[in-house]
C-alpha positions as CSV (number, residue, x, y, z in Angstrom):
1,X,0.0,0.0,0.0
2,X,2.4,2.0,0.8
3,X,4.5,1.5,-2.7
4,X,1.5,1.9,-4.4
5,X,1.1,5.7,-2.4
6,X,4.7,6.5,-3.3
7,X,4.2,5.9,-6.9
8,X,0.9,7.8,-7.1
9,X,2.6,11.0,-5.3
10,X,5.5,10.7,-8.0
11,X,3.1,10.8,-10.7
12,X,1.4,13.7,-9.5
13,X,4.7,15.3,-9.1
14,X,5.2,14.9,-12.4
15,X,1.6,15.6,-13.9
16,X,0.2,18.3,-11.5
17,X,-1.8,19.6,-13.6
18,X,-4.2,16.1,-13.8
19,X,-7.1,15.8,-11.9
20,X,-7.3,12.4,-10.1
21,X,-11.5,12.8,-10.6
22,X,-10.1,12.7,-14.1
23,X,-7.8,10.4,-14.4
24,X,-10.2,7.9,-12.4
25,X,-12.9,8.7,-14.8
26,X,-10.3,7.2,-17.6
27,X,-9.7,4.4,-15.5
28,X,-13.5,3.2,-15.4
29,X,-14.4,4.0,-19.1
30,X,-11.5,1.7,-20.0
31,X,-12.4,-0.7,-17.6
32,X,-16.4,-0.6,-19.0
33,X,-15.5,-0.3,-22.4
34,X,-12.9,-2.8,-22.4
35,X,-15.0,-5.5,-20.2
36,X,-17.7,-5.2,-22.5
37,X,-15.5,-5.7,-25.4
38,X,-14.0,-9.0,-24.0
39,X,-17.5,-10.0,-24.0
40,X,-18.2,-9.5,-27.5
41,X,-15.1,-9.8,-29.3
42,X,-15.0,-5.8,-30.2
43,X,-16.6,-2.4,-29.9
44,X,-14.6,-0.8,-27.1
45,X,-14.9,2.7,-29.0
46,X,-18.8,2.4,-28.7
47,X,-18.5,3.6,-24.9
48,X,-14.7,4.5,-24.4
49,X,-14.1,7.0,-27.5
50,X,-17.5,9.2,-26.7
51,X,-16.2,9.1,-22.9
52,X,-12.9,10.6,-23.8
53,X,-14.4,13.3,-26.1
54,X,-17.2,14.2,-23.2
55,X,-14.2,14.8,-21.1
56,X,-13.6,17.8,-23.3
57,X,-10.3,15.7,-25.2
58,X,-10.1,17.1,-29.3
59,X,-11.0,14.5,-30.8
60,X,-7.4,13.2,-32.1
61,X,-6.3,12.6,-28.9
62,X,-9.3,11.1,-27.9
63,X,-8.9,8.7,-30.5
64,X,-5.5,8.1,-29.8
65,X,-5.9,7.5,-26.3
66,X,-9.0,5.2,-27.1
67,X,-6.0,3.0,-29.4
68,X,-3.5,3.2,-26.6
69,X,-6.5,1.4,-24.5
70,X,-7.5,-0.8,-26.7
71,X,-3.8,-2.4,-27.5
72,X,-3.8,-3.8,-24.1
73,X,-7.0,-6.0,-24.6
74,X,-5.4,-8.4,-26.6
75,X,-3.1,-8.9,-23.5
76,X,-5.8,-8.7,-20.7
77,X,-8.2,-10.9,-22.3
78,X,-5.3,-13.0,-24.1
79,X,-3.4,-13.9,-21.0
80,X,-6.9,-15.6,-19.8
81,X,-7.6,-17.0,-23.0
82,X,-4.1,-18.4,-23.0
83,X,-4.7,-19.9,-19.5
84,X,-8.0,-21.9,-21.1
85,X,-6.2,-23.0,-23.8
86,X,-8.5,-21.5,-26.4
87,X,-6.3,-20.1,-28.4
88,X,-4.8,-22.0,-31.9
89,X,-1.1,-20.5,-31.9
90,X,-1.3,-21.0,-36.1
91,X,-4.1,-18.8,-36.6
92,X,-3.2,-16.3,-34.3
93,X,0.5,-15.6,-35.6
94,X,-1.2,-15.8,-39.3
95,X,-3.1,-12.5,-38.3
96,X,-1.1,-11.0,-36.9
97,X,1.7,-11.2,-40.0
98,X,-0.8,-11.5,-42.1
99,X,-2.7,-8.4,-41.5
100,X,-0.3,-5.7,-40.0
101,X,1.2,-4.9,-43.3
102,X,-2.3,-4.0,-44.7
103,X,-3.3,-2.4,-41.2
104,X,-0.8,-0.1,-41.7
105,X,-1.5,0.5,-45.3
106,X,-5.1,1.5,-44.0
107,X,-3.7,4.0,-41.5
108,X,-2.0,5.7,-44.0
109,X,-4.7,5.5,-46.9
110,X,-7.2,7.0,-44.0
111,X,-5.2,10.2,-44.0
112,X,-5.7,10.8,-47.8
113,X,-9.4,9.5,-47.6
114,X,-11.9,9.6,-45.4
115,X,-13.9,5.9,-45.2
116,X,-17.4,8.3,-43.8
117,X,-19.0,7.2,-47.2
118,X,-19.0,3.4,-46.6
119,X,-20.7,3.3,-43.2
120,X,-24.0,3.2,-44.2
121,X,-23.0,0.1,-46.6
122,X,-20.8,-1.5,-43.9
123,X,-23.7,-1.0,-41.4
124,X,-26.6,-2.5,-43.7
125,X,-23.9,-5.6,-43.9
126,X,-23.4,-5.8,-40.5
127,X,-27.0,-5.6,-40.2
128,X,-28.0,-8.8,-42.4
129,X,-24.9,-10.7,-40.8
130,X,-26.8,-10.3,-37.6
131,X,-29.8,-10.9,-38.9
132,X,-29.3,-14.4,-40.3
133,X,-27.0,-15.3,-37.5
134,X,-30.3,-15.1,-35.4
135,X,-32.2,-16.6,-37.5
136,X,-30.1,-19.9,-37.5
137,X,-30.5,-20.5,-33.4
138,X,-28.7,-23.2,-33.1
139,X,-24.9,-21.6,-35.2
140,X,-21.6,-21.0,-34.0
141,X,-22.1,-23.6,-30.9
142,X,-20.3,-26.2,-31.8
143,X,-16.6,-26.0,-31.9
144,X,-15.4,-28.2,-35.6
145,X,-12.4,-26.2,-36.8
146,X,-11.7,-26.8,-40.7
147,X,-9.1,-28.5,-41.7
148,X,-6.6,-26.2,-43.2
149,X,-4.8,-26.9,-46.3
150,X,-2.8,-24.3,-48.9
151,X,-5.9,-23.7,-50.7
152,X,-7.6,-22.7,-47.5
153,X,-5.1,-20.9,-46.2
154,X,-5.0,-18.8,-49.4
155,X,-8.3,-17.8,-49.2
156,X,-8.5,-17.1,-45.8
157,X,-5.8,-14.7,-46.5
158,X,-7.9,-13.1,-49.3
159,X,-10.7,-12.5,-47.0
160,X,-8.2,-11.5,-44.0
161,X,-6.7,-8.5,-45.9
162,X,-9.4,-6.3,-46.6
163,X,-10.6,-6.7,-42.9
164,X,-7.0,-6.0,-41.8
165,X,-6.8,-3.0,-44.5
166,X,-10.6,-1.8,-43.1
167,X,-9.3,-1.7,-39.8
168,X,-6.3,0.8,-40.1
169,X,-8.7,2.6,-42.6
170,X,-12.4,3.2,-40.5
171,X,-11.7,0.9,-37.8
172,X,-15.2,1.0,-36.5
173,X,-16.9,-2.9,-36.0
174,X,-13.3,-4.6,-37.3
175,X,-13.9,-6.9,-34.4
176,X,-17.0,-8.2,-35.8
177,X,-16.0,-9.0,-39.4
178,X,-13.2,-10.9,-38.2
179,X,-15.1,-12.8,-35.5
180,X,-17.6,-13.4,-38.6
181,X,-14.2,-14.9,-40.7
182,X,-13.2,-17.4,-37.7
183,X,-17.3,-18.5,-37.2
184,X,-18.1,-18.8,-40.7
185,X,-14.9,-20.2,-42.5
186,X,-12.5,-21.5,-39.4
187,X,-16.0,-23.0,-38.5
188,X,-14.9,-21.9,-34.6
189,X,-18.1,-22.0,-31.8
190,X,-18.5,-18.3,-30.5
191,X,-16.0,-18.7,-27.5
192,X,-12.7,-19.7,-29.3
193,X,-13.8,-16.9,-32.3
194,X,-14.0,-14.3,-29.7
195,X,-10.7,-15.5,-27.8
196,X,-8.8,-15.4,-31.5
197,X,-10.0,-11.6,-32.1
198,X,-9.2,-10.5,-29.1
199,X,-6.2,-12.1,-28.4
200,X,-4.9,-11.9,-32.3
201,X,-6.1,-8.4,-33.7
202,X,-5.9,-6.8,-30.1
203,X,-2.4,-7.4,-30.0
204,X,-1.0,-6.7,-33.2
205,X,-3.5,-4.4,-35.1
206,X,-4.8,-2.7,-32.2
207,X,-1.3,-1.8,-30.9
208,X,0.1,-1.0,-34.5
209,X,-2.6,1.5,-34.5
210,X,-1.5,2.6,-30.8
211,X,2.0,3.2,-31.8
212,X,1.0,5.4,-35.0
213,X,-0.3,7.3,-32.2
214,X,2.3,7.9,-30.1
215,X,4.8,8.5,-33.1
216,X,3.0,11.1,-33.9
217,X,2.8,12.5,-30.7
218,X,-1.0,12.5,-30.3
219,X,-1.4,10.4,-26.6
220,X,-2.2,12.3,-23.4
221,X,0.3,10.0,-21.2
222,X,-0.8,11.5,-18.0
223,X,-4.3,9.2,-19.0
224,X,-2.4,6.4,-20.0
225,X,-1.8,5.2,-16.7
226,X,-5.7,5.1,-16.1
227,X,-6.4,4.0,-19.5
228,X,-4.2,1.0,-19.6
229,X,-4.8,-0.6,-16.2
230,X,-8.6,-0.6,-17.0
231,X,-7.9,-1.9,-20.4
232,X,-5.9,-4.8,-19.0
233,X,-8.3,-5.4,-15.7
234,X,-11.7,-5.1,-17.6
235,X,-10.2,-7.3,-20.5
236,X,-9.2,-10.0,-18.0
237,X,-12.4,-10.1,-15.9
238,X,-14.7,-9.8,-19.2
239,X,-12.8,-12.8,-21.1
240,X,-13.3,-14.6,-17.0
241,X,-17.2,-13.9,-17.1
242,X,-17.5,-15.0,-20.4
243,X,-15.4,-18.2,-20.0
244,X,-17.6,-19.1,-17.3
245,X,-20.9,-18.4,-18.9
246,X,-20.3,-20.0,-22.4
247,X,-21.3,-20.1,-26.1
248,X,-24.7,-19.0,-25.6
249,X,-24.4,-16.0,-23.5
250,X,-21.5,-14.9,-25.8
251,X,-23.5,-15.4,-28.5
252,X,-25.9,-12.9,-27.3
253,X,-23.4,-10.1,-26.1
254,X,-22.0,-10.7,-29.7
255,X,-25.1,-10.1,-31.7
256,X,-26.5,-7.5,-29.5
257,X,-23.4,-5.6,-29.9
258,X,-23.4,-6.0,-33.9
259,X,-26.6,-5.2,-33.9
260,X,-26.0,-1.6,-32.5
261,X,-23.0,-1.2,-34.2
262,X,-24.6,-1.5,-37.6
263,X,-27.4,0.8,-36.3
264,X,-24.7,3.8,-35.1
265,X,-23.1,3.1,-38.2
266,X,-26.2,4.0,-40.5
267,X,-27.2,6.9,-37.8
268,X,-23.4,8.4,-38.1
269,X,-24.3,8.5,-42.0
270,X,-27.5,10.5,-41.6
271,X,-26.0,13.0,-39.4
272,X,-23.2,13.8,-41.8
């Protein structure tokens, strides 16, 4: 306890100017957001990136602080994951090689052009993926992995880089396509899908996105003390709770949360 006071004091030594009402604010928006997120495989920015910009930050650092955040999910919920053994070490170093290149070819094709015109498509997809995953009841409950050969593997790798190039570019609901990819073609039930994004794209894209970020000098690092521990405690208890409650309640947080991505997505259109 002690320790723990004579770090905090140092800190405030050297950011005075930070309000600890503040900086615990950060702390529990990271945790919430990043709980939630764990739960169903994506959509921290939903609740953490309107939290940051509430808290009066312009909106680039906001977004930066919101990647900063984020890039410690994959090692919250992945160190859990990782514990369960529910993660297939083949798949997840393919993302991650696979899709940083095009991640960062995303980030810098963002700058030249903004992605504001395909939301309404990408939320009307969204939208009917939802859709017909509720309709069949019964999908994505049964863990069958395809066998992978070369052919497979190429045209996983087809689908794979637009997401990873969609991710650096707009970002918003890349956890969902990619949870979709392991579902549909790695044939994964809900709970290993959501452990692979989390684990895979939170540590490599998410923190390739972070560390654009910081090279260009746009994180608040008095926050990122807040920001991080939540990220990393609210990623580990979500990926716990949803361990322990299964397929069909991660289902649900899954869908749910696709489901109001897709909406926000169409309402972002409309307001623009």
């Amino acid at each position: 306890m002690l320790y723990l006071l004579i770090l905090y004091c140092l800190f405030m030594e050297t950011f005075p100017t930070i309000d600890p009402v503040f900086l615990g604010t950060s702390f529990v928006a990271s945790f919430i957001a990043c709980f939630f997120s764990s739960l169903a495989g994506g959509g921290a920015g939903l609740i953490l990136l309107p939290i940051l910009l509430l808290l009066g930050l312009p909106f680039v650092n906001a977004l930066a602080c919101h990647k900063l955040a984020v890039g410690f999910i994959g090692i919250g919920s992945g160190y859990r994951y990782m514990q369960e053994k529910l993660i297939d070490w083949k798949v997840f170093w393919w993302t991650g090689f696979t899709g940083v290149p095009f991640v960062i070819a995303g980030t810098w094709f963002a700058s030249y052009l903004s992605g504001d015109r395909m939301k309404p498509i990408l939320g009307v997809v969204i939208l009917v993926m939802v859709i017909v995953s509720y309709l069949r009841k019964s999908g994505h409950l049964d863990h069958q992995p395809r066998p992978m050969n070369r052919k497979a593997w190429i045209l996983a790798s087809l689908m794979l880089i637009p997401m990873a190039f969609y991710s650096g570019w707009i970002s918003a609901a890349a956890g969902v396509f990619t949870t979709y990819l392991y579902l549909i073609y790695f044939r994964y039930d809900q709970l290993h899908a959501t452990a692979m994004t989390l684990s895979a794209n939170g540590i490599f894209w998410n923190i390739v996105g972070a560390i654009a970020h910081i090279f260009f000098g746009n994180v608040l690092w008095p926050l990122a003390p807040g920001l991080v521990g939540g990220a990393l405690l609210g990623s580990y208890c979500g990926a716990s709770l949803g361990i322990k409650k299964g397929n069909r309640f991660l289902r649900f947080i899954f869908l749910s949360a696709a489901m109001v991505t897709g909406v926000l997505l169409l309402a972002q259109s409309f307001e623009n």
